[in-house]
TORPA-643321 format. One record per residue (C-alpha): residue in one letter; x, y negated, z negated. Coordinates in steps of 0.02 Angstrom, whole numbers, padded with zeros to 5 digits, always signed. Layout:
N
AXYZ
...
REM end
This chain:
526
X+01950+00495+01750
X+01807+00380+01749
X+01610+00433+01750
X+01598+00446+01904
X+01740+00572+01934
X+01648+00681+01816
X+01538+00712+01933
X+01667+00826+02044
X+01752+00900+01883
X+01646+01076+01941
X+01713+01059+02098
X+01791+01258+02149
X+01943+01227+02249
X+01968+01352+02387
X+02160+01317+02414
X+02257+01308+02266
X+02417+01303+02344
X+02390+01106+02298
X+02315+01037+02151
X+02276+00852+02106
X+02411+00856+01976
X+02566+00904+02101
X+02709+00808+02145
X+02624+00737+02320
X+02567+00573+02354
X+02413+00610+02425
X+02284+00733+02389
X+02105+00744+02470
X+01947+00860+02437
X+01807+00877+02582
X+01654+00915+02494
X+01464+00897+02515
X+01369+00788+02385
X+01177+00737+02385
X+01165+00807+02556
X+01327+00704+02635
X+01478+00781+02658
X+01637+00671+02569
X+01832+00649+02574
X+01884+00626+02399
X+02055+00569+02394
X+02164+00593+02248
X+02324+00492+02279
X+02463+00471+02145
X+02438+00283+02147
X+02258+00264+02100
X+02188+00290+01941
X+02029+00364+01997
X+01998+00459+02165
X+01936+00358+02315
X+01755+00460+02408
X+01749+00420+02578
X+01573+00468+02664
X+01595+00570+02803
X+01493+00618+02963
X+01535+00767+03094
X+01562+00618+03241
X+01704+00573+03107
X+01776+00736+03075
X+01800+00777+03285
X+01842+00601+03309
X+02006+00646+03173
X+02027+00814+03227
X+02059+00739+03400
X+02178+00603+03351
X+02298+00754+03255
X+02302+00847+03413
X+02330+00708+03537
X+02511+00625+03526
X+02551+00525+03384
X+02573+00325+03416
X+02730+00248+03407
X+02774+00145+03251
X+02898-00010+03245
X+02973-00056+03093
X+02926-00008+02931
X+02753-00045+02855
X+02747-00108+02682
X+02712+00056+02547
X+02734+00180+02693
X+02908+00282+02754
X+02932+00262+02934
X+02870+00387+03047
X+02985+00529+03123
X+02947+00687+03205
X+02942+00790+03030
X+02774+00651+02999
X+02703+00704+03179
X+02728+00896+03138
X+02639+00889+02970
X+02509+00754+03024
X+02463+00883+03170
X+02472+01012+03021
X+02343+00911+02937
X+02236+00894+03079
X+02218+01063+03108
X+02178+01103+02932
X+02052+00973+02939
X+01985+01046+03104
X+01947+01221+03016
X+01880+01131+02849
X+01744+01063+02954
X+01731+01216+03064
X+01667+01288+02873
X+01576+01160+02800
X+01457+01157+02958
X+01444+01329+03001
X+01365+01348+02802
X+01278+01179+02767
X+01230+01244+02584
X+01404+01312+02556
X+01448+01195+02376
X+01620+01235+02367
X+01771+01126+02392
X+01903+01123+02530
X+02097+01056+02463
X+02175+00960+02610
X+02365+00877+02546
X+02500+00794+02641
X+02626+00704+02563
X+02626+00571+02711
X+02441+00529+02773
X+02380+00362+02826
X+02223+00306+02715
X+02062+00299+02780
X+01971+00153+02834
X+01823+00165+02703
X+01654+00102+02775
X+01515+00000+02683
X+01422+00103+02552
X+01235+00096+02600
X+01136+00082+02459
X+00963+00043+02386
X+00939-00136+02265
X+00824-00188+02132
X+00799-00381+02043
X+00804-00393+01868
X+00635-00467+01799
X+00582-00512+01637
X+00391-00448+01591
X+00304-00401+01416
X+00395-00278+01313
X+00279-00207+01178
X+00400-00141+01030
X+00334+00046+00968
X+00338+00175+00833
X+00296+00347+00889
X+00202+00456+00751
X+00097+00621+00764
X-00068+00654+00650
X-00241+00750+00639
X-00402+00686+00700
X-00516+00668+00526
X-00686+00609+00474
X-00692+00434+00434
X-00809+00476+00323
X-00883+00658+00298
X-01047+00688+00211
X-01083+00871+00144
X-01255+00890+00131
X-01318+01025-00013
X-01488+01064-00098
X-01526+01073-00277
X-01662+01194-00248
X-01606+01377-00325
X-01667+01538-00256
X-01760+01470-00114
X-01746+01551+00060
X-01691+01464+00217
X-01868+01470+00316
X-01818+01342+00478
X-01629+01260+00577
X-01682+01102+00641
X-01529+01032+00688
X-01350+01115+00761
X-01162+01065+00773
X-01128+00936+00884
X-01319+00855+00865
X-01318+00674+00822
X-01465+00660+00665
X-01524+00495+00595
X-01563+00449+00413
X-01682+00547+00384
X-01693+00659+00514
X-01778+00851+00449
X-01610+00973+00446
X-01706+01127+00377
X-01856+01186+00273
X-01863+01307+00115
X-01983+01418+00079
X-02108+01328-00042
X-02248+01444-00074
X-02206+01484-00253
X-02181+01309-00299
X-02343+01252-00214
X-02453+01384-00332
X-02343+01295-00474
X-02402+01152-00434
X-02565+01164-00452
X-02557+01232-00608
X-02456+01084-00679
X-02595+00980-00591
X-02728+01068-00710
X-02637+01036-00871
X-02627+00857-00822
X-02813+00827-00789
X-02839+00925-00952
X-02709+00819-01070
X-02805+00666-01012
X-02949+00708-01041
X-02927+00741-01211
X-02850+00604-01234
X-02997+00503-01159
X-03130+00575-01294
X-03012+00537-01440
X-02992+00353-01392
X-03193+00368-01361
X-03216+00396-01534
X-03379+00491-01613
X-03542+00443-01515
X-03688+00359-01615
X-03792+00512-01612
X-03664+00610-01721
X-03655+00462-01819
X-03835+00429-01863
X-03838+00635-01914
X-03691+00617-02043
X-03792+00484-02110
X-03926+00590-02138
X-03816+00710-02217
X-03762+00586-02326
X-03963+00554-02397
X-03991+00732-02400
X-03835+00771-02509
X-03884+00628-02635
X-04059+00681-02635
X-03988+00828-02693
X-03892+00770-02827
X-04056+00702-02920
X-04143+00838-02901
X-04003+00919-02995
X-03973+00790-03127
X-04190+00849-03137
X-04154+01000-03155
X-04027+00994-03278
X-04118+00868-03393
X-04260+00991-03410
X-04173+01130-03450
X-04057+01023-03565
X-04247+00997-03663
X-04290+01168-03664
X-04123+01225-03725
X-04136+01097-03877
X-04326+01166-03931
X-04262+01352-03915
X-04120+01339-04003
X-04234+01254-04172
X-04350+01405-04126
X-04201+01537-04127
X-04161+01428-04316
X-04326+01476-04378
X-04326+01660-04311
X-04474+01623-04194
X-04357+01672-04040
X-04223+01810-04019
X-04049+01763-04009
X-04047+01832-03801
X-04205+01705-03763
X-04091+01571-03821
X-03954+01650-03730
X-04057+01666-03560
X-04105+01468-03568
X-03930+01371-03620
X-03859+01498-03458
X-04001+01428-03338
X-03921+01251-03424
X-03737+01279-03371
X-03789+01316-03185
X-03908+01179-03162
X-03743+01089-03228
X-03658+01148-03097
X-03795+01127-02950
X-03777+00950-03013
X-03572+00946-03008
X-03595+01037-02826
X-03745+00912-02759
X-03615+00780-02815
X-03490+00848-02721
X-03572+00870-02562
X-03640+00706-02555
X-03458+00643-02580
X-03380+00758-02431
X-03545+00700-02308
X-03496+00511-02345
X-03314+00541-02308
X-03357+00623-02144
X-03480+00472-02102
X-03355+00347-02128
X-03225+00464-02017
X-03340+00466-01873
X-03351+00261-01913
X-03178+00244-01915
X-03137+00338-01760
X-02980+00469-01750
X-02808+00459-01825
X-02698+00334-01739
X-02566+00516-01767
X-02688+00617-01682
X-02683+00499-01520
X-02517+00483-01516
X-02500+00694-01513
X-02637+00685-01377
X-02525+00539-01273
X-02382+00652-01276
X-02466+00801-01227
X-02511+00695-01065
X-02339+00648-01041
X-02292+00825-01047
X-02412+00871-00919
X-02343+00748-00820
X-02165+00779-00820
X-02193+00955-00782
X-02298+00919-00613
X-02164+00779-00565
X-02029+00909-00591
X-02129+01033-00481
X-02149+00906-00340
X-01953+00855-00353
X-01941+01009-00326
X-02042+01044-00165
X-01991+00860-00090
X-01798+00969-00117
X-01870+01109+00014
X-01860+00964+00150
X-01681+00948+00188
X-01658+00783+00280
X-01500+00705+00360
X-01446+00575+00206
X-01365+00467+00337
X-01346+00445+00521
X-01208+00546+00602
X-01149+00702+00721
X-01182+00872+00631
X-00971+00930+00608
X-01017+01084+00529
X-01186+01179+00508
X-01156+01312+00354
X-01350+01335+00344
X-01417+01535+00401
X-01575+01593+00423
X-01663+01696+00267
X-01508+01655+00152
X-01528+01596-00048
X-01491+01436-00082
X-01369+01351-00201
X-01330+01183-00276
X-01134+01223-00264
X-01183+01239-00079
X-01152+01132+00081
X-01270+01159+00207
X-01211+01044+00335
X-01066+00904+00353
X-01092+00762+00448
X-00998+00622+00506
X-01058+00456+00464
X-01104+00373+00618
X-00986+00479+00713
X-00840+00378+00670
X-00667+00479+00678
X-00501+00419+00637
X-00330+00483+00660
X-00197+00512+00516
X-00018+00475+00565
X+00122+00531+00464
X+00246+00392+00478
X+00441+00389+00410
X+00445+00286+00246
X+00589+00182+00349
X+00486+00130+00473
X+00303+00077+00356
X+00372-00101+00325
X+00343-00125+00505
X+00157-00074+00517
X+00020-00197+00482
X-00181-00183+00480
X-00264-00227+00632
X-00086-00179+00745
X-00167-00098+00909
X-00100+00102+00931
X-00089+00196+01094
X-00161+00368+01073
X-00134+00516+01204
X-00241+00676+01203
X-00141+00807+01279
X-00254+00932+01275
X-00414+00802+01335
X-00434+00742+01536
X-00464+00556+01450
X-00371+00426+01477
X-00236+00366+01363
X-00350+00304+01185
X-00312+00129+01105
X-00347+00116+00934
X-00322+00002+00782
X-00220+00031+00626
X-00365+00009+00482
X-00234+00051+00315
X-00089+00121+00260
X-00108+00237+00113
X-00020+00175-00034
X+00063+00339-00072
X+00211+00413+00031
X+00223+00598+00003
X+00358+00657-00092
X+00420+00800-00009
X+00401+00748+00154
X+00451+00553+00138
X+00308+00493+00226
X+00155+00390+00225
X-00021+00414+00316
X-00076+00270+00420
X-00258+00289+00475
X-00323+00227+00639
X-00486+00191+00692
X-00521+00289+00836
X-00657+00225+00972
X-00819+00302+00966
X-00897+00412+01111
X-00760+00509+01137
X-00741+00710+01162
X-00654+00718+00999
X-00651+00829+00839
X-00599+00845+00685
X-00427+00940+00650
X-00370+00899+00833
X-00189+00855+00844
X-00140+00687+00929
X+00014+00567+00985
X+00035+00403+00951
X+00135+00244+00987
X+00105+00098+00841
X+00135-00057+00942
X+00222-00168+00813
X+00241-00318+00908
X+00266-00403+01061
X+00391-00497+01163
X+00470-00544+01337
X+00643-00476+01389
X+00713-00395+01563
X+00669-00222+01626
X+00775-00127+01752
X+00705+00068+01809
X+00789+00187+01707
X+00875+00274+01858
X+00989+00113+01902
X+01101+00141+01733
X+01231+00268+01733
X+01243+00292+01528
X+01427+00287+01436
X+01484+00408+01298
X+01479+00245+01183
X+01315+00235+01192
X+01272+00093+01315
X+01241+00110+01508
X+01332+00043+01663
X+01248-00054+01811
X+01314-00109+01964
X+01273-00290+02018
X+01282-00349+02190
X+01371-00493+02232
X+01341-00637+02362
X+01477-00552+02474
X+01414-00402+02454
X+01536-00319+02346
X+01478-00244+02181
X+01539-00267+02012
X+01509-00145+01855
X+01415-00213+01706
X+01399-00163+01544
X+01237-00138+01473
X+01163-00133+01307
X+00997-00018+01328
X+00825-00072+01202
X+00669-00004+01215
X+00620+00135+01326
X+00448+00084+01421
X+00306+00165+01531
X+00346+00199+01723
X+00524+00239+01698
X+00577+00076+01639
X+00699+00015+01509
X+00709-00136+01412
X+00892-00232+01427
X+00946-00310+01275
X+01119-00378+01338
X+01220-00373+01506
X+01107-00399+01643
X+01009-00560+01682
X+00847-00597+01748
X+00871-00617+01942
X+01010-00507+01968
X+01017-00370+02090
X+01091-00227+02039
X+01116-00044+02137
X+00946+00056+02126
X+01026+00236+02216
X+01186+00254+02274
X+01266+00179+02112
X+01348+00341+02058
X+01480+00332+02206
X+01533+00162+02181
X+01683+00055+02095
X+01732-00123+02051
X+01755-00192+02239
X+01662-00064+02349
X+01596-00168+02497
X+01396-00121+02509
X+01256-00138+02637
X+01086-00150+02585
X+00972-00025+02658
X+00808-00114+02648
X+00730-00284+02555
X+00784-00327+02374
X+00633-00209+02284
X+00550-00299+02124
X+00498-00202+01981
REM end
């Protein structure tokens, strides 16, 4: 059987006291199909079975002629056995039957089933124009596709953290979904500890400096002119030492000739050479001081030790570096948006501790999302930058999203065999990250014909079968090789059909090579 008869292979027949496969030559079914009751007749000569469209004028009309009285045949017709009376008695047999297969079928309109109606001698019926719908092959645009799936991502997601330790979360600013600019206050620390630390660090600055300042200054002339005096007074001093010492140097001399001659005792003489040895050393002393009250004149001269600046410099710079750190430190209490975005996630609570290891927010850079397909390794060669994608939200009343392919990531998964192509999605969109998404990569673009996808009646092989109409009306069954399947029901035709041609829209499941047809309204075009 072809197709077609495939269509009746569920069929239930109600008499099986004949069967398609018996020894008569002629078998018909009356059956009701898409709402129109049918004859299909199964004769032993055809290869597939013959559907006649029937009506209930045509069914009273025959059950009329098989109770009136046959007509008389001359001769014999060509493929048909002369008529005698046994013909008459079994074509009034088959009327009859006929009669009470209609009497059924219209008394239960939705009844499905099959009625078996055989006679081995039954003239064939005169088969009327099929009425049926037409269509004109046309040639338009085909866009060739690759259909992928993938997650809505960031194009580029910015955590935002704080290095500030320990300090409490005093104000929100900013919630999901907010669009911030560079910038833009997201939240405020409490900063009262850091603000008494400052001032602090401020005071060990001013006082580093100004240390620093007098050293450089040097010794002021008052100081110096008194070290000079020092100096006058120590050498003054000295000569009144060196005095001193002379004198008693001349006293110790006469005393000791004295002590020779007995006129002194030997402790007289001892008393005056010890009153010698410490003018001696009031003299060594004087001498000494006058050398320690240059040294400090010439110091205050000279100014400080180029080692002693130095230590005061870097006591400054200490000073410093501790109140910068402080103020890094309160600038880090001011959390501000580091880029212009959408707020994607906001982490940040009320009275918590902060943490560098932390993210407080995430934002998306400028609000630009993008969509990560997982594509087939097979199928990658195909894709290029810049190839325009068709994006459909299923679970979003928006329209269907174009997009562009932006890059293919170099790597294809090992597991799965696939690659990630990312696609710039258009901003301003009701989208968010981690929604899933369709896709069609449109690969590229060319012309060929288009027939709806209801006009083909598809083969086992593979490929479909169309029905084109003819100039006279008849029909004849084409062979189609099917390509891509496109929007609105439509289907591109690589091979077998022609721009131009009409071919049956409806109807074309009831037809065959031959079948005369009637056109039931103007040629449609796609």
């Amino acid at each position: 059987m072809s197709d077609r008869d495939n269509n009746f292979s569920n069929l239930e027949i109600i008499d099986n006291s004949i069967s398609p496969t018996s020894n008569s030559k002629q078998t018909i079914y009356i059956t009701e199909l898409d709402d129109e009751f049918v004859a299909i007749d199964y004769s032993s000569d055809r290869k597939s079975p013959k559907i006649v469209p029937l009506s209930k004028v045509n069914f009273k009309s025959e059950m009329d002629l098989a109770l009136q009285e046959p007509p008389q045949i001359s001769g014999n017709l060509p493929g048909r056995p002369q008529s005698t009376k046994k013909g008459l008695v079994m074509g009034m047999g088959l009327g009859l039957v006929i009669a009470v297969g209609v009497n059924y079928l219209f008394s239960s309109m939705s009844h499905k089933n099959a009625v078996l109606v055989s006679s081995e001698d039954v003239p064939p019926a005169q088969v009327a124009p099929k009425t049926v719908t037409v269509v004109e092959v046309t040639s338009r645009p085909i866009e060739k596709t690759i259909e992928a799936s993938g997650t809505v991502y960031a194009s580029e997601l910015i955590p935002v953290m704080t290095p500030a330790v320990g300090l409490q979360i005093k104000n929100i600013l900013a919630d999901e979904g907010n669009f911030v600019t560079k910038g833009q206050i997201l939240t405020k620390l409490d900063d009262s500890t850091l603000q008494a630390e400052l001032i602090q660090a401020q005071g060990r600055v001013r006082q580093a400096e100004a240390r620093l300042a007098e050293l450089k200054a040097g010794t002021r002339s008052e100081e110096i002119a008194r070290a000079k005096e020092r100096v006058i007074s120590a050498e003054a001093a000295v000569l009144q030492a060196e005095s001193d010492l002379e004198l008693v140097n001349k006293r110790a001399e006469r005393n000791r000739a004295l002590e020779t001659e007995g006129a002194i005792s030997r402790d007289r003489l001892d008393e005056i050479l010890t009153q010698e040895r410490i003018s001696r050393a009031n003299l060594e002393q004087a001498k000494a001081s006058v050398q320690e009250a240059k040294q400090a004149l010439a110091q205050m001269q000279a100014g400080e030790r180029p080692e002693v600046i130095s230590q005061a410099q870097a006591e400054v710079m200490q000073a410093k570096g501790k109140l910068k750190y402080i103020q890094a430190q309160l600038k880090d209490t001011i959390v501000t948006a580091p880029a212009s975005g959408i707020v994607a996630e906001r982490n940040a609570k009320l009275g918590e501790l902060t943490s560098p290891s932390k993210t407080l927010f995430s934002i998306i850079e400028n609000g630009i999302l993008e969509l990560r397909l997982k594509v087939p390794e097979t199928l990658i060669g195909e894709i290029r930058p810049q190839q325009k994608v068709n994006i459909i939200a299923d679970n979003l009343n928006i329209p269907t999203i174009t997009g562009i392919v932006r890059e293919i990531d170099p790597i294809v998964d090992g597991d799965s065999r696939q690659a990630t192509v990312k696609v710039d999605l258009p901003s301003k969109l009701n989208l968010k990250p981690g929604m899933f998404l369709r896709a069609a990569i449109t690969t590229s673009q060319t012309t060929g014909e288009t027939v709806p996808t209801k006009a083909l009646l598809p083969q086992p092989d593979g490929t479909a079968l169309a029905f084109v109409v003819q100039p006279d009306n008849t029909v004849k069954g084409r062979l189609v090789k099917m390509g891509e399947i496109l929007p609105n029901d439509h289907i591109e035709v690589i091979s077998g059909l022609q721009s131009g041609d009409r071919i049956v829209l409806k109807g074309a499941a009831y037809l065959k090579d031959g079948d005369q047809v009637t056109i039931n309204q103007d040629v449609t075009k796609q």
